[in-house]
C-alpha positions as CSV (number, residue, x, y, z in Angstrom):
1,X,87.1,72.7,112.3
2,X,86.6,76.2,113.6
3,X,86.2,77.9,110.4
4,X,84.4,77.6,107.0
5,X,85.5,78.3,103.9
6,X,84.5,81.9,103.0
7,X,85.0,83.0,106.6
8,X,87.2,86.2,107.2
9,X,89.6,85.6,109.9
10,X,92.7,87.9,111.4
11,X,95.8,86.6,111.0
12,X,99.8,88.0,110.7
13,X,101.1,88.5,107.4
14,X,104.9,88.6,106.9
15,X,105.2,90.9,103.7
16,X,108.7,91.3,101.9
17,X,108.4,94.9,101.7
18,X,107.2,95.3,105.4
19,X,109.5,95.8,108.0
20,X,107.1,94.8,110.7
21,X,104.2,91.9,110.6
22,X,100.8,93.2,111.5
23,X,97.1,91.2,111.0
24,X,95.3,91.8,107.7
25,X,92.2,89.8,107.3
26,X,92.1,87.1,105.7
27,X,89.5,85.0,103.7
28,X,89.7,81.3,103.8
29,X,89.2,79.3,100.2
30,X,90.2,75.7,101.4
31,X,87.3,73.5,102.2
32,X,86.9,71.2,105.4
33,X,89.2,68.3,103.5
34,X,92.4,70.2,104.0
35,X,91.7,71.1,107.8
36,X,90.9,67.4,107.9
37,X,94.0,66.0,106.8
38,X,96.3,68.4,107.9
39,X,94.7,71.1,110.8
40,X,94.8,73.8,108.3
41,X,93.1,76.5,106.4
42,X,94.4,78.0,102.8
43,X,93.6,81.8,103.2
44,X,94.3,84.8,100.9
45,X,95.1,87.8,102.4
46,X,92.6,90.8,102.6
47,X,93.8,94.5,102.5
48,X,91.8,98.0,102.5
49,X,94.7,99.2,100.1
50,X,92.9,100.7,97.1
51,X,95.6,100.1,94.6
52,X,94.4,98.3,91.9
53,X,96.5,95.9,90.0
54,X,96.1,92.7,88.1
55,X,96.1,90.5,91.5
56,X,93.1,92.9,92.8
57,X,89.6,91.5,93.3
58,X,87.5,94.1,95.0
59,X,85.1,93.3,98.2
60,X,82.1,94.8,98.0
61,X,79.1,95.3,100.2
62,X,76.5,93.4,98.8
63,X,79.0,89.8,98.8
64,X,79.4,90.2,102.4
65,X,77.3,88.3,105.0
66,X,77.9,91.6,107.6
67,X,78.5,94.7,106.4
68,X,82.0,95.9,106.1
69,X,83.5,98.3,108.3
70,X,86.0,100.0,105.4
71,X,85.1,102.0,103.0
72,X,87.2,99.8,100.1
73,X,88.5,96.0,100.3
74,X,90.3,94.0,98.3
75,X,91.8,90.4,98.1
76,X,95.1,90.1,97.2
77,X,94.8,86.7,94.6
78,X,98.6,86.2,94.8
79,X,98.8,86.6,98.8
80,X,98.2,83.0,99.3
81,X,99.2,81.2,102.8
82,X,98.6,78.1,104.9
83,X,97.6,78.9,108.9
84,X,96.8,77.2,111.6
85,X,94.7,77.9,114.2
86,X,97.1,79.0,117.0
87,X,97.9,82.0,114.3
88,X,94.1,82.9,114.2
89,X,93.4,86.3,116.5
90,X,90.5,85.4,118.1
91,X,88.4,82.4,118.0
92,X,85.7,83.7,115.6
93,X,84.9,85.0,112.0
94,X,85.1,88.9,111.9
95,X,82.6,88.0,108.5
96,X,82.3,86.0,105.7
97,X,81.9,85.9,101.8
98,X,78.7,84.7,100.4
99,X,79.2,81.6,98.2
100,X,79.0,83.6,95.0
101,X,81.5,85.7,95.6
102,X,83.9,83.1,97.7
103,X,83.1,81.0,93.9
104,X,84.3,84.3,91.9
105,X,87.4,85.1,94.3
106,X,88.4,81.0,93.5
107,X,88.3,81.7,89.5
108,X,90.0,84.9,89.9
109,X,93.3,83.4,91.8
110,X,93.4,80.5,89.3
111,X,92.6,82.8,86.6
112,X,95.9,85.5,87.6
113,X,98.2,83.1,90.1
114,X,98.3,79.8,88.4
């Protein structure tokens, strides 16, 4: 396994109201058992959009590992998608979520999602 749960990875997100599919970054919430049985990673997608909604949970600063280089990021809790590793740009983490955070991220999606 390449990547950890919590790590921020680029990957191509194919959005319905998008007429083109560009990388957002990505945070991976599955753990090591998924990859394990099935080579990959459960990710919710990452945007600098500031639009705030009910699926918004706000990135900030301090529950980064490496400082961010936007001014605002958010996940998106209901922008939920299996990848593999051949859809991964590049073969390392731009960053990661410290556990805390990764922990409140996890209770916001099944909190607004399911």
């Amino acid at each position: 396994m390449s990547f950890q749960k919590g790590d921020i990875i680029e990957v191509y997100f194919d959005l319905p109201y998008s007429k083109e599919t560009k990388t957002h970054p990505a945070i991976i919430i599955s753990n090591e058992d998924v990859y394990d049985k099935d080579d990959i990673y459960v990710c919710v997608m990452m945007t600098s959009n500031n639009q705030i909604d009910a699926f918004s949970f706000e990135i900030t600063q301090d529950m980064l590992n490496h400082t961010n280089n936007k001014d605002f990021s958010q996940a998106r809790c209901h922008l939920i998608s299996y990848v593999m590793d051949k859809h991964i740009v590049g073969n390392k983490p731009k960053n990661s979520l410290k556990e805390n955070a990764l922990n409140r991220l996890i209770v916001r999606i099944n909190n607004t999602v399911f």
